[in-house]
C-alpha positions as CSV (number, residue, x, y, z in Angstrom):
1,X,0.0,0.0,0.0
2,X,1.5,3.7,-0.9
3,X,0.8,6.8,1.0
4,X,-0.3,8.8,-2.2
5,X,-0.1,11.8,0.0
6,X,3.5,11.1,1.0
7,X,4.8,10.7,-3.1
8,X,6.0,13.5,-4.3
9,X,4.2,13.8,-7.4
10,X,5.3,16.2,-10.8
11,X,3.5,16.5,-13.7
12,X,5.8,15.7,-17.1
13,X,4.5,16.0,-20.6
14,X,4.9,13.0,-23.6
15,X,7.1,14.0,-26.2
16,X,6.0,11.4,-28.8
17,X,8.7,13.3,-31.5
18,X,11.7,13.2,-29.3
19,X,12.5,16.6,-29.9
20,X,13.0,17.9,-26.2
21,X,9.4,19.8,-26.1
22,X,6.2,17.9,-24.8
23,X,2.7,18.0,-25.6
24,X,0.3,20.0,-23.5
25,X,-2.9,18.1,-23.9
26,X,-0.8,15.1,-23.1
27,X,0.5,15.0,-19.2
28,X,1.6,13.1,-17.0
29,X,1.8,12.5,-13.2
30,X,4.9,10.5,-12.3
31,X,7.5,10.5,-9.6
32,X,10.6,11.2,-11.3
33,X,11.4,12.4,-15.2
34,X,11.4,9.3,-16.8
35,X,12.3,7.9,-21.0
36,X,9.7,9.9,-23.7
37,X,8.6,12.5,-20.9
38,X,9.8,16.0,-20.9
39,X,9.2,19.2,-18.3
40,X,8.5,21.5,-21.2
41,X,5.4,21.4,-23.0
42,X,5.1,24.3,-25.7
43,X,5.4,21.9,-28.4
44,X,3.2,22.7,-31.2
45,X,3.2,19.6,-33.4
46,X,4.5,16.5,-31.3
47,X,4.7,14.8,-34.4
48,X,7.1,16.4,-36.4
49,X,10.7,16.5,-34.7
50,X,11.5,20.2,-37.0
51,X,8.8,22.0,-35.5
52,X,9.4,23.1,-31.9
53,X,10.2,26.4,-30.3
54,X,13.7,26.0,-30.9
55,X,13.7,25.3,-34.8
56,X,14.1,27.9,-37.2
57,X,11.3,29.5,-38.9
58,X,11.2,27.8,-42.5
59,X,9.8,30.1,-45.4
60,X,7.1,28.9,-48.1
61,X,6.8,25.3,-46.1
62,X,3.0,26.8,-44.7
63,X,4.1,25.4,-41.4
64,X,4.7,27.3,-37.8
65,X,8.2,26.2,-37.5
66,X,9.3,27.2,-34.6
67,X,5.5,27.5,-32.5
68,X,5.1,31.1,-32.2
69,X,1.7,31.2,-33.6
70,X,2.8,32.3,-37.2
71,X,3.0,30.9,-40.6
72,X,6.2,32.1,-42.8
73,X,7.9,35.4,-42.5
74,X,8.1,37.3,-45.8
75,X,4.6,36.5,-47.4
76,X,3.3,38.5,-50.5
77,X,0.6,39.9,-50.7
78,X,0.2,38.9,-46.4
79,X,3.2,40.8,-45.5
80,X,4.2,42.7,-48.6
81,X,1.3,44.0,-51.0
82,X,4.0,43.6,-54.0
83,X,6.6,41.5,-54.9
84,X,9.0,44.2,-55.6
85,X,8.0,46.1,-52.3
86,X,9.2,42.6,-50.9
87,X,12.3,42.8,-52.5
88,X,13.3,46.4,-51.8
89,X,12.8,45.8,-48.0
90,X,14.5,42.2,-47.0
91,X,18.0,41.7,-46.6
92,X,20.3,40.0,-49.0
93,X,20.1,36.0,-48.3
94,X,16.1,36.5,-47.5
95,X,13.6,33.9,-49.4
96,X,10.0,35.8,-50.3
97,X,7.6,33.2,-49.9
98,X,4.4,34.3,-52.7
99,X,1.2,33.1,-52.0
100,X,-1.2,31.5,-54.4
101,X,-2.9,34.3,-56.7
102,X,-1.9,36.3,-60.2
103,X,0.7,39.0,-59.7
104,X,0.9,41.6,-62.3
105,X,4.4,43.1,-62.4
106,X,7.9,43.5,-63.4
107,X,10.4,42.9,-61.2
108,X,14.3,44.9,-60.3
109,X,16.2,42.4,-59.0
110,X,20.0,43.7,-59.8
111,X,22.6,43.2,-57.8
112,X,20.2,41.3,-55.4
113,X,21.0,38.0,-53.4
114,X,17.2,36.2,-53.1
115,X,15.0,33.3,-53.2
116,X,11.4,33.7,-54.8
117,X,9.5,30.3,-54.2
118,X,5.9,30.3,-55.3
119,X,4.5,28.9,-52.3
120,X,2.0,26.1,-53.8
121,X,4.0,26.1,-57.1
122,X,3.3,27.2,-60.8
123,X,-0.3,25.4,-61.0
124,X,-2.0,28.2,-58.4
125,X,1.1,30.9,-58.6
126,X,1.1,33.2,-61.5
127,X,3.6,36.0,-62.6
128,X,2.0,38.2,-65.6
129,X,5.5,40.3,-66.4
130,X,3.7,42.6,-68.9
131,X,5.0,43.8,-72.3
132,X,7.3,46.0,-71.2
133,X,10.9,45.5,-71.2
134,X,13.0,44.3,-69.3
135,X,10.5,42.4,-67.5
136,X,12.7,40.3,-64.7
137,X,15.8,42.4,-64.4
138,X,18.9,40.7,-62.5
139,X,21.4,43.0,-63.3
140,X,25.1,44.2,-61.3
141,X,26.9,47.6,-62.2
142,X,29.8,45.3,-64.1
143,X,29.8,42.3,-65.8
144,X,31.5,40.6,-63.1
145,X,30.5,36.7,-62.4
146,X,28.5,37.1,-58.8
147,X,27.2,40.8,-59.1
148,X,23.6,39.4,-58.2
149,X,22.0,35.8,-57.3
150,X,18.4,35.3,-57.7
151,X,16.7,31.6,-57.2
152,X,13.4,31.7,-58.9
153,X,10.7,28.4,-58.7
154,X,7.2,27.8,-58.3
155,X,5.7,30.4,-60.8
156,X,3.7,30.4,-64.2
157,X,4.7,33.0,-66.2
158,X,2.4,34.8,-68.5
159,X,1.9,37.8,-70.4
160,X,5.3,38.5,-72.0
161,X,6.4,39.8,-75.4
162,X,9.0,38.0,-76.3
163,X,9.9,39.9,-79.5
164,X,13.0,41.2,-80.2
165,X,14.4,44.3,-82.3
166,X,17.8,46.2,-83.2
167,X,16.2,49.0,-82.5
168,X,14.5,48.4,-79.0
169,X,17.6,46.9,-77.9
170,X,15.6,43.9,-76.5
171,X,17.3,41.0,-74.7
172,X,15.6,38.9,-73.2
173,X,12.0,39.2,-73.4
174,X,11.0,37.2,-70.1
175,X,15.2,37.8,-67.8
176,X,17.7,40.3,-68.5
177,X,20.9,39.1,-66.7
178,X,24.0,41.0,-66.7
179,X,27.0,40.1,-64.4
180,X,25.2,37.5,-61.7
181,X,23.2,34.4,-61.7
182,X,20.0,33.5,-62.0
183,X,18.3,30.3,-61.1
184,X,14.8,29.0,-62.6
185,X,13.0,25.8,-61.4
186,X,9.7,24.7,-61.7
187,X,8.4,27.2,-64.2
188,X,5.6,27.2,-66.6
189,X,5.5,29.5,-69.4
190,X,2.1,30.1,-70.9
191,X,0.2,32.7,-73.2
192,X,3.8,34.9,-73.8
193,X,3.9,35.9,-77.4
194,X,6.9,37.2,-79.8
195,X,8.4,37.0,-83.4
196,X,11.2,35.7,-84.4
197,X,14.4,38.1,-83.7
198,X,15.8,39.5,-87.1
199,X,18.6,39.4,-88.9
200,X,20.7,41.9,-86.4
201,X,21.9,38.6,-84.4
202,X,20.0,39.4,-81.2
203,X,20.0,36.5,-78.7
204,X,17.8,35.2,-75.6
205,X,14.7,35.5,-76.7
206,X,13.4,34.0,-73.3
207,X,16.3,34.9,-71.2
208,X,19.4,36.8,-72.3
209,X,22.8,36.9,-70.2
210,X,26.0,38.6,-70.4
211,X,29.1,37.8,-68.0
212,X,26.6,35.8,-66.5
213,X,25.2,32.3,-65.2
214,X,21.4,30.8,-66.0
């Protein structure tokens, strides 16, 4: 027979994920801290071992990483109304995370180090870029390898006028890239239009680089 009143009883929490953070619908009263119970409970997802307060907060997965009641960080149109308003205000190294939807706009990337990621991919994520050149622009102030690095994935791209001229001077009728890299994945082109470049020997009539990397 045990003297309940004479055990000194805690209350632990299951960590069914084994990542060091329990469950709080999920507690238990026991003596001593024993295997697959933990004192903290502010696990939000005791499933998944990468999401816990400790993790880091993962853009464009839709998932609260790290349990502080948000989703994502640099969301447009959530966070940012525009993509280029997203782009003029994070830091170098920064991955904008674009929601589902149609964006209509042309975008200044140069000399820029980013990640654009179409959070639900091309299917529901779609860039109209306009007729308008240059219509993506990833350019440095040299043609030196590295002056800009811009990863781009998860988009349809529409609306484009692909058509080059020696007199417009048009390369490139969807990228412009002069001196840095640019990196496409997962893309759908769709609905762009253009006629055949003449006989000036213009080049890139999707994308066009110089001193670059695509």
């Amino acid at each position: 027979t045990v003297d309940n009143d004479a055990v000194d009883m805690a209350t632990f929490y299951e960590d069914a994920d084994g990542d060091g953070y329990g469950d709080a619908e999920a507690p238990v009263e026991a003596c001593t801290l024993e295997e697959g119970l933990v004192e903290d409970a502010t696990d939000c997802d005791d499933t998944e071992i990468a999401v816990n307060p400790a993790a880091e907060e993962l853009t464009c997965d839709a998932v609260d990483n790290d349990c502080d009641g948000t989703i994502d960080v640099h969301l447009v149109p959530t966070t940012y109304a525009t993509l280029q308003a997203a782009v003029d205000d994070l830091a170098d190294g920064s991955e904008i995370c674009v929601e589902p939807g149609t964006y209509t706009e042309q975008l200044d990337l140069s000399g820029r180090t980013l990640v654009i990621t179409g959070q639900q991919g091309a299917a529901s994520t779609f860039l109209d870029v306009g007729t308008t050149a240059p219509r993506l622009s990833v350019t440095g102030e040299s043609e030196t390898f590295g002056a800009g690095d811009i990863a781009l994935s998860g988009f349809t791209i529409t609306g484009a006028d692909l058509t080059g001229d020696a007199e417009s001077g048009t390369h490139g009728g969807f990228a412009h890239v002069v001196g840095g890299t640019l990196s496409l994945s997962d893309l759908v082109f769709t609905a762009n239009s253009g006629a055949e470049f003449d006989e000036a020997g213009l080049v890139g009539m999707l994308v066009y680089g110089r001193g670059a990397s695509v």
